[in-house]
N, C-alpha and C positions, 0 to 999 in steps of 0.2 A: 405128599402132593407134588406133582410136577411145577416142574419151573418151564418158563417160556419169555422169550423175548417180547418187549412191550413198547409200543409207542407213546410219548406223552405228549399230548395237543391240552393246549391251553381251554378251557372251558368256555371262551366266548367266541372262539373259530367251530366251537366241536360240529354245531350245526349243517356247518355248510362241508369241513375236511373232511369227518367220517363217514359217509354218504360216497363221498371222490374215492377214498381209499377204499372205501370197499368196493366201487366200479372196477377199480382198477385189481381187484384181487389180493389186495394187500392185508386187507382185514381176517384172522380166523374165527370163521364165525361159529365155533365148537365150544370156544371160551367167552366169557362173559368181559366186558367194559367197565371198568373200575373208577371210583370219583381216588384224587392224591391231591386234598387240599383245591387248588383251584386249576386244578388240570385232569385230563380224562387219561387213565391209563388201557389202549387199545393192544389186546393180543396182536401180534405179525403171523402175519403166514409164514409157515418152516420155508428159510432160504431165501427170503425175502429186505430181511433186514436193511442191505448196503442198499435197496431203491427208496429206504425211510430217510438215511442216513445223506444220500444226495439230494433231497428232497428238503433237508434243512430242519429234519426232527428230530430232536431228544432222544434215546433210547435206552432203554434197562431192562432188567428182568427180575422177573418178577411169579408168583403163585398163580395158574392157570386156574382159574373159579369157572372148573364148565358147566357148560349148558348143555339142552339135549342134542345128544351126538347124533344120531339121524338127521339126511341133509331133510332139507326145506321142504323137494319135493315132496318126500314121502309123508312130512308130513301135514305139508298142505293137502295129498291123499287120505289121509287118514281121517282130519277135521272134515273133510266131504265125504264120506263113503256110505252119507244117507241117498245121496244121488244117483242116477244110474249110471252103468258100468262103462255105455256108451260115448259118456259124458266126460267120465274122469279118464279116460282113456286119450281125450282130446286136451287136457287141461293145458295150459303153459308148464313148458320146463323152462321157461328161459325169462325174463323181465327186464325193463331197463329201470334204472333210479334215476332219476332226476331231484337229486337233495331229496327230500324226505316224503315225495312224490313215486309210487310205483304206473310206471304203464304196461300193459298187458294186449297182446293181441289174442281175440281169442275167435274160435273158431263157434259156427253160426248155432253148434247144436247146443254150446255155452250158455246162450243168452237168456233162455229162460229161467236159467241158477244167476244169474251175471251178479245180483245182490249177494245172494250166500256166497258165492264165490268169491267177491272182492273183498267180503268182512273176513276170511279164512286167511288169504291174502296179505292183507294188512296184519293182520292179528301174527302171523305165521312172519315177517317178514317187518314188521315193526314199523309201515308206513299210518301215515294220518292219510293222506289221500289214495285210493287206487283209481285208476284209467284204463279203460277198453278203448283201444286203438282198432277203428272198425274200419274206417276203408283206408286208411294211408291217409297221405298228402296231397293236394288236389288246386286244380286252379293255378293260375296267373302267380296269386297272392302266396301259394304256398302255405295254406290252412288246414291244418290236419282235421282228421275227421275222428274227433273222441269224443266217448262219453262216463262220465261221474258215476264209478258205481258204488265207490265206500267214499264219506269223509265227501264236505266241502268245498276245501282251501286247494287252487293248482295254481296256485303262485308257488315258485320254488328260487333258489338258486342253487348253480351248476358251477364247481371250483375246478378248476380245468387248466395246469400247463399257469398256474400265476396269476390265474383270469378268473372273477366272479361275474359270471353270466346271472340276470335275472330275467324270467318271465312264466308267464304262463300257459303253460304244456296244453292246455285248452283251448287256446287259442292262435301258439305258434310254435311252429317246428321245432325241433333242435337234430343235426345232425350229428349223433351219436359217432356213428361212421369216420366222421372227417379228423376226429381227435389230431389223428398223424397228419394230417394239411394244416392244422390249424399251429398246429405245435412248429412245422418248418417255417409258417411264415414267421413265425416269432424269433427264429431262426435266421432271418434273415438280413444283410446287411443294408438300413437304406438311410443311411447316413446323410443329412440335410435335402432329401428325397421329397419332393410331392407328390403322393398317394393317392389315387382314385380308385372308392372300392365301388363297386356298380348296383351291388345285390347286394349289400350291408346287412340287412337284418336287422337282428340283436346287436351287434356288432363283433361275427364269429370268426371275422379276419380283421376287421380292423381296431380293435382293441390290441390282440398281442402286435403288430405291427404300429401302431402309435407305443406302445409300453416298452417294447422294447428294442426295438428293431433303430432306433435312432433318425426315424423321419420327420421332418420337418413340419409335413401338414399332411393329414389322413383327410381328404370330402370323403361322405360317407351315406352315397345316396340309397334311400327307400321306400318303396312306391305302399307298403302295408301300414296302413296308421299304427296297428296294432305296436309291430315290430318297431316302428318308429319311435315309439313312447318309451320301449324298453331301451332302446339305444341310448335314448336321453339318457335315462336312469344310470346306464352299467356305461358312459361315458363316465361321469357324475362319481358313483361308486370306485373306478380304477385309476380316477385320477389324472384322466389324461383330455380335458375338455379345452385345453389348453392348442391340444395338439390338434383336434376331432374338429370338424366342420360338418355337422350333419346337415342332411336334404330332403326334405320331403317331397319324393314325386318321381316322375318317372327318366327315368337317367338317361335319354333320351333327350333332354332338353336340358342340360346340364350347359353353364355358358361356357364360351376357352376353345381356344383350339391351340393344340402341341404347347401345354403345360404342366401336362405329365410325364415325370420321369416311370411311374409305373401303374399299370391298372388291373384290379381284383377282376376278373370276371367270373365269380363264384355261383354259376345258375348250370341247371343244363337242361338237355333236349331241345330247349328253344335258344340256345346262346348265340348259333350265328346272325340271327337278326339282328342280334347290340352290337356285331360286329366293327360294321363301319361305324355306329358312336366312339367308341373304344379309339380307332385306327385316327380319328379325326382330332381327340383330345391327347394323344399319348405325343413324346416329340420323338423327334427322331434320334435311332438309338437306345429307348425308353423298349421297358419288359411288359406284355402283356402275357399274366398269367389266365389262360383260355380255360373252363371248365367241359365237359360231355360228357354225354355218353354215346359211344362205340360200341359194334361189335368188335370181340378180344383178338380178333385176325385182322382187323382192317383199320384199327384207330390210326396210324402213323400216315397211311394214306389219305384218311381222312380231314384227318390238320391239315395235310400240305393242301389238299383241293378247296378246302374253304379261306384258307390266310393268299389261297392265290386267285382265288376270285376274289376276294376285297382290297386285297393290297399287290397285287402283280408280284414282283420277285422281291419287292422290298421287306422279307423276311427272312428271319433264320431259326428254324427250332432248333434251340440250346439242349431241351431237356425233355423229356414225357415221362408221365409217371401214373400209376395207376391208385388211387385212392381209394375205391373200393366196388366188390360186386356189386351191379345191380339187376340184371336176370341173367338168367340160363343163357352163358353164353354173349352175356353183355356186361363192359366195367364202366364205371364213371373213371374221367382220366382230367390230368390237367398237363395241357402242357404249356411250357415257359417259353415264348417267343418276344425272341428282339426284333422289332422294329426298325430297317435302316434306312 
């Protein structure tokens, strides 16, 4: 029997760490998951080891107990190859997990298998819940548009960069994508800082930024009940309610003026509107990090013509960065301006 490098997570994190590591690619899912007493022993992916190992987990090695070697796809093809050819030709190759939660976008000629397909899914793929992701994200509010096609439960949580996220994927976003923004704001130094996050959410900036980042006060306003109630929660859960100042409502009407040294504006397509809130509450000198979306030739021009119609010359972009696609030829960007 081969030997393989293994991870050990304790058996009452398992639920929410091995779901993360295998988003992250770190799990081999060829070999089977092991109980050692009160701990789950998890195969590593070959070469993978030293990001367990910075990570702050256990590691040994140990007897590879595989499982069927054929990836996933083929055979989640296999378990439907009652259906037509037209059909499995369109399936998902791709999923996101959300803890023990699959989402699924699937294409229109799907829907009439959407049942069998979601129980293959799960079955294939070891979820209690699957999610058809059918039109995206939508609205003001930011409310995704899914529907339940295996399994009841879309309450989940998402362990992420130090941070356990709770909510439910049926009823509110989570940007997958942003991982890398969310991990630099964690990243970042705001040492006796007061924080205003504008579009809080869940709380997907302002959690690692009250945890770690060394601020003094995170406000943390937002206008979705839904998201609001989770914020409560995963304020509550990481420990940092101390720090958090949540809001219910539209951050537009937020009281203060220049008592922030720094403010989230984590929205796009419509961010320059909250512009002038932002410009009004931040002090001078104080970082407004700006969210969009751009096309990939013009964003840099673009910042300057909107921070110079609300605020004249009293700016400086520090930084731009691109966070990720969002169409053919368009990114979502943020950049980091000071305020003078």
């Amino acid at each position: 029997m081969r030997m393989m490098k293994q991870a050990r997570i304790s058996s009452s994190e398992a639920s929410d760490v091995i779901p993360y590591l295998m988003e992250l690619g770190l799990v081999d899912r060829s070999a089977k998951i092991s109980r050692d007493g009160d701990s789950r022993l998890v195969p590593i992916t070959q070469g993978r080891e030293d990001e367990l190992i910075r990570m702050g987990y256990e590691t040994t090695e140990g007897p590879a107990y595989t499982m069927e070697r054929r990836k996933p796809q083929e055979r989640i093809i296999n378990e439907l190859s009652d259906i037509p050819k037209d059909v499995l030709s369109v399936l998902p190759t791709k999923w996101e997990y959300v803890g023990d939660v699959i989402i699924l976008k699937l294409d229109e000629k799907c829907l009439p298998y959407k049942k069998r397909i979601g129980e293959a899914y799960a079955e294939i793929l070891g979820a209690k819940t699957v999610c058809a992701d059918l039109k995206g994200i939508a609205g003001e509010l930011r409310r995704p548009s899914t529907e339940i096609i295996f399994g009841n439960d879309t309450e989940s949580t998402r362990l992420e960069n130090g941070i356990f996220y709770e909510f439910d994927v049926s009823r509110i976003m989570f940007a997958s994508g942003n991982t890398d923004e969310r991990y630099r704001m964690r990243e970042l130094d705001c040492s006796g800082e007061t924080v205003v996050d504008m579009f809080a959410g869940i709380g997907y900036f302002t959690l690692p930024i009250a945890k770690f980042t060394g601020a003094r006060k995170v406000f943390a306003c937002e206008k979705n009940p839904d998201s609001y109630s989770y914020l409560i929660r995963n304020v509550e859960r990481n420990g940092v309610y101390d720090k958090v100042v949540p809001i219910l409502g539209d951050n537009r009407d937020i009281l203060g003026k220049k008592f922030a040294d720094r403010v989230i504006m984590g929205y796009v397509q419509t961010t320059s509107v909250f512009l002038p809130k932002a410009l009004e509450i931040v002090k001078h000198g104080g970082i407004i990090h700006y969210h969009d979306t751009f096309f990939v030739n013009e964003y840099r021009e673009k910042i300057e013509r909107i921070f110079s119609a609300a605020a004249g010359d009293g700016f400086e972009i520090e930084k731009v960065r691109e966070v990720k696609s969002f169409a053919p030829s368009v990114s979502h960007y943020v950049a980091d301006v000071r305020i003078l």
